[in-house]
N, C-alpha and C positions, 0 to 999 in steps of 0.2 A: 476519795480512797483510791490508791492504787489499783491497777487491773492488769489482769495478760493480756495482750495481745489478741485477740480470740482468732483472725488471720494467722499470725505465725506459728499459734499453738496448732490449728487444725491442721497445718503445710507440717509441721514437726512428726504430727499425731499419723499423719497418712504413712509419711515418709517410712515410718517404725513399722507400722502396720504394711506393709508393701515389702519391707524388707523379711521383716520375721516370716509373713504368709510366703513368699518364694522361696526360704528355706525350707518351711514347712510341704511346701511340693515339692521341692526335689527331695527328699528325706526319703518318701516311702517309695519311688520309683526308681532312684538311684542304683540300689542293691538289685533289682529285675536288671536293668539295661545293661549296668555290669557284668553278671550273670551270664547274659545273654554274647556280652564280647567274648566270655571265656574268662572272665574273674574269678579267682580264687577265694579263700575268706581272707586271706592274708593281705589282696591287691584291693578289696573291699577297706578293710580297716584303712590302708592308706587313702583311698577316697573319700572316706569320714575324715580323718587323721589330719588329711593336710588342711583342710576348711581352719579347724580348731588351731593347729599350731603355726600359723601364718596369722591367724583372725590375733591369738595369743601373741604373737612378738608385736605387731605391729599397733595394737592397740595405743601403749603408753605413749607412741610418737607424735600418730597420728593427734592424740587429747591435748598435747601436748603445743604442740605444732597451733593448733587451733585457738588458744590462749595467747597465739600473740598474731595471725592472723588473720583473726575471724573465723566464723563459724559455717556459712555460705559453704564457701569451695568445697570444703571436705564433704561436706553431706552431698552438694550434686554430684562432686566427681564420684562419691561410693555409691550413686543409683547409676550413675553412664557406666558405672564398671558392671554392674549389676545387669542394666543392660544388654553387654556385650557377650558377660556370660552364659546368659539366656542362648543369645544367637550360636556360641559357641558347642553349648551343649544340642541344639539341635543338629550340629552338623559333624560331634564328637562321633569317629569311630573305631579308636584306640583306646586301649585301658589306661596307658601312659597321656593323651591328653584328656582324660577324664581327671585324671589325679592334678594334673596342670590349671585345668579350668578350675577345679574346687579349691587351690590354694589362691588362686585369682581372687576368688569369690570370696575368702576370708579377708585379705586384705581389704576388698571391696568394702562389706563388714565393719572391718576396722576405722573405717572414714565416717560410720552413718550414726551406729549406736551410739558411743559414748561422747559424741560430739552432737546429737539430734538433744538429748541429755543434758549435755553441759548448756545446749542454748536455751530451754525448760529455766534450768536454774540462773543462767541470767536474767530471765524478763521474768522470775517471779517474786513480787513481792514479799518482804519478812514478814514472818507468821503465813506466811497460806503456802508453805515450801510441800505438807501432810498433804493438801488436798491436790494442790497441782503436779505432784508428784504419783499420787493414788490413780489420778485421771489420766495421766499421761501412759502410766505403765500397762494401762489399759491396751494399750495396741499392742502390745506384747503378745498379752495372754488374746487378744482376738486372731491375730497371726498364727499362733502356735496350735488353735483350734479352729480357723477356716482353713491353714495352708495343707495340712495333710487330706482334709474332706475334698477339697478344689482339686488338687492332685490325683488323687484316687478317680474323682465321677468325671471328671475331663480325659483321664487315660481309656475309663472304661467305655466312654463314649463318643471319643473322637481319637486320640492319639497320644502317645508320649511323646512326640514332637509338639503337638498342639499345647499340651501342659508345660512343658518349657516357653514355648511362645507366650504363652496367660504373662507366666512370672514375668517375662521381660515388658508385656505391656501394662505391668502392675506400676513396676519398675518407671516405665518411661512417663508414664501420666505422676509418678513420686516428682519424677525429676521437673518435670515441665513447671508442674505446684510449687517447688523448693525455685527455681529460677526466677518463677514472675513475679512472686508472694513471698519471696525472703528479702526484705531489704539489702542494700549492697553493703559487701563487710566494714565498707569504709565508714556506714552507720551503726554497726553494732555495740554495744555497749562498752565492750573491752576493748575497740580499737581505739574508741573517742577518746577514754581513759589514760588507754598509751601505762598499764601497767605491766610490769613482766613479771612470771609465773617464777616461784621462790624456787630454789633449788630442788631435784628429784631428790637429796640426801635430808634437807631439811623439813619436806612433805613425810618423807617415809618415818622420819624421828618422831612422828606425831604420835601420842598415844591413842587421839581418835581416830586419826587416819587407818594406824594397824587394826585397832577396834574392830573399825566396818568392812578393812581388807579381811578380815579372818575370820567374820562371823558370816559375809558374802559368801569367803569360801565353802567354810561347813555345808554353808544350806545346798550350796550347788553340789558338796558330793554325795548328799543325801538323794538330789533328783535325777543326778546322775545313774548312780545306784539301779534306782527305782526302774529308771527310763530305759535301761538297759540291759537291767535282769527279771523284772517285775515282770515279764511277755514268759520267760519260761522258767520261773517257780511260778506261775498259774497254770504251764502247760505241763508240767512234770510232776507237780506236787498235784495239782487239784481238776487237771484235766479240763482247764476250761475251754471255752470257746475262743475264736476270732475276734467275735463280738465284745465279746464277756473280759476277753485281755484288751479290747481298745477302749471299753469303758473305764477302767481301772485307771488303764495309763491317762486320758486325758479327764478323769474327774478331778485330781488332784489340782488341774493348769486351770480346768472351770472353775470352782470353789472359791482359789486364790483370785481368781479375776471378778470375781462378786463381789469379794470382800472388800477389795481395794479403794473404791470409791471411800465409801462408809467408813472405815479406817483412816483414809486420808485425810477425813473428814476430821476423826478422832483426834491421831498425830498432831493437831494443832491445836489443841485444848486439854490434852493427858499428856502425862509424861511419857519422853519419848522413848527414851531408855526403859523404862516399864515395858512396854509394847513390846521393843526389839526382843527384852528378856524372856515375858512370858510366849511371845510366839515363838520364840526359838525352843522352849522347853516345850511344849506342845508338839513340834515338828521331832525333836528326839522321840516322846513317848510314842507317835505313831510309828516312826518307823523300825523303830524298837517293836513294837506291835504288829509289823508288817511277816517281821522272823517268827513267832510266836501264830499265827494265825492256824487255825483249825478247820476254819470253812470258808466257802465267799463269801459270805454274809462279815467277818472280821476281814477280810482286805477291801471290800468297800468300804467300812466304818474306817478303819485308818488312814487310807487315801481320804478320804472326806473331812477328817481331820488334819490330815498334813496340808491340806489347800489353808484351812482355817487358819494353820500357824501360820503360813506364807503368808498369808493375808493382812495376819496382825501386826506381822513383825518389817516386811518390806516398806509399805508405804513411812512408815516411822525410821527405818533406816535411809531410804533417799532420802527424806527430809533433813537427818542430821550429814549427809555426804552433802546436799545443796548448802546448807550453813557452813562445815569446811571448806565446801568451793568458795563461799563466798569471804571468807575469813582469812585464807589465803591467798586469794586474786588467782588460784592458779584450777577454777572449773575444771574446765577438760581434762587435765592432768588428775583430779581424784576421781570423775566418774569413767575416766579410762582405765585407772587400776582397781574399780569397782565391778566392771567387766571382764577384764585380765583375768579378779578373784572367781567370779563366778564361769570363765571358759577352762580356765585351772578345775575347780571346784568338776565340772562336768566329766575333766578328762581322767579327773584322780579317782573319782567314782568307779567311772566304767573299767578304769584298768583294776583298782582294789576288787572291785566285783568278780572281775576274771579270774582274777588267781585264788580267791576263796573257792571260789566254783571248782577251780581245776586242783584246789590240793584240799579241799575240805567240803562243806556241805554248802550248799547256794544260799538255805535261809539263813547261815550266820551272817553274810554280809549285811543284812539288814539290822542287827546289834553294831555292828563297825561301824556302818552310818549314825547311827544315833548316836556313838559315844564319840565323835568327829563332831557333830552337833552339839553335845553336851560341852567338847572343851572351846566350842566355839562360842559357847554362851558364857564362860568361862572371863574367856579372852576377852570379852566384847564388857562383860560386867568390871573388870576391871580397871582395864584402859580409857574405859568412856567416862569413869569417875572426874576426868580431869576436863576442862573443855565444853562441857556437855552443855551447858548451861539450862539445865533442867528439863527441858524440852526439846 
């Protein structure tokens, strides 16, 4: 019986987890150091701003690019750039190269995920696309929840400069693991092949293809939403704590990362569409649930449940984006617009959030999310009728 890799997948596995954990430290120190130059909120946003919309243009290329030369290059050169950024921001002391180094740092980004991704779904066997899939996404959700704690207890105990240095040494031991423990591209599967990646007009025609681009999206403006307004409707509405707002915010990212395994598990023995379905409709009601909430005791239970639909519905969705890649020789190029959908997804969140906030009430936003959700369940029910091949 076929197998992964167990070498290439842990070299894969770190590499995710190296990258997501250094965003995740710069995330919560950024806006201090800023601050601290004399940042506005306005020069703040473009220091978020630029990461996302450089990380967003460049993704399709980079996926893309990588389907006909290997998978290797891009993932090292996006840790050495990762790297570099690190070095750069310890010795950042302008507002202007701060905003320079974070659009660096998406691009960077843009070399590692959807291409660490597309090489997962080369070397994983048909039928185990659920579990190898579930396991991988794992370094995500560990990144997203080490990289702001690492952040935080290194600032408060040695330096913001030291906590830049962590990520770049997270970074350089990624790289050194992807160098000596990735085979060279000229062995990888799709070079030996020698296929080229179908037209970007004839991918995007897909009806499964839009499927999963649209229901990625949903779900990310849902956590966009959440991730970016959820800190104060708990501070305005219900007075919570620091504490009491950072449990919130990363219960949601834990739940989803518990579930993922065991689901992936699922994904390859249930229908896959089922899954995609009901976790999507799960994720609407909580956060539909989130606007409606009374006490903490209802924005725990709904966080808790929007993890559960993530849970349910992602590892079954890369599974059927691995079967596309594989269906059209062209990997990199779907889980690069799988990415695209979900750093879209984040950005359309956090701006729809804003402007509810600033010309109506904050908790509507969380009915908006949900009914983005609802037509993304929609979209995804329909489109995937074709294609799907039941699982």
């Amino acid at each position: 019986m076929e197998r992964i890799d167990p070498r290439i997948f842990s070299t894969l596995f770190f590499a995710i987890f190296a990258t997501v954990s250094g965003v995740g430290i710069v995330v919560p120190l950024l806006p201090v150091y800023a601050h601290d130059l004399g940042a506005s909120g306005f020069y703040i946003a473009l220091i978020f701003g630029g990461f996302s919309l450089s990380r967003t243009f460049f993704l399709p290329w980079f996926g893309r690019w990588s389907d006909r030369k290997g998978r290797k290059p891009f993932i090292s050169l996006g840790l050495l750039g990762y790297i570099l950024a690190s070095v750069a921001f310890m010795m950042a002391t302008h507002l202007e190269t701060l905003i320079t180094i974070r659009i660096f740092q998406g691009v960077a980004s843009a070399m590692i995920m959807p291409v660490a991704q597309a090489y997962v779904g080369d070397i994983t066997p048909s039928g185990k696309e659920g579990v190898a899939m579930g396991m991988f996404n794992m370094s995500v959700f560990l990144g997203l929840s080490v990289g702001p704690l690492l952040g935080g207890v290194i600032k408060d105990f040695f330096s913001l400069q030291v906590a830049f240095g962590f990520m770049g040494a997270l970074a350089l031991l990624a790289f050194c693991l992807a160098f000596f423990c990735l085979p060279p591209a000229s062995r990888e599967s799709i070079v030996v092949s020698g296929y080229g990646p179908i037209p970007w007009r004839a991918l995007l025609s897909r009806p499964m293809m839009i499927s999963l681009f649209f229901f990625r999206l949903a779900y990310a403006i849902c956590i966009g939403i959440i991730w970016a307004f959820l800190p104060v409707y708990g501070d305005t509405r219900f007075s919570l704590s620091g504490s009491s707002i950072g449990v919130l915010v990363m219960l949601g990212v834990f739940i989803s990362g518990i579930f993922h395994i065991p689901m992936g598990w699922a994904a390859d023995r249930i229908n896959r569409r089922f899954l995609v379905i009901s976790g999507g409709i799960i994720v609407a009601g909580a956060t539909l649930r989130l606007g409606f909430a009374q006490e903490y005791g209802d924005l725990f239970t709904a966080n808790i449940f929007f993890g559960i639909g993530g849970g349910i519905s992602m590892p079954a969705l890369m599974a059927l984006a691995v079967m596309t890649g594989n269906r059209s020789e062209a990997m990199g190029s779907v889980m690069a617009l799988i990415t695209v959908a979900h750093s879209l997804g984040m950005l359309l969140g956090s701006v729809c959030g804003g402007i509810i906030m600033d010309y109506s009430r904050l908790r509507h936003a969380f009915p908006v999310g949900a009914g983005f959700m609802l037509l993304g369940v929609i979209v995804f029910f329909v489109g995937s009728r074709q294609g799907s091949g039941g699982k």
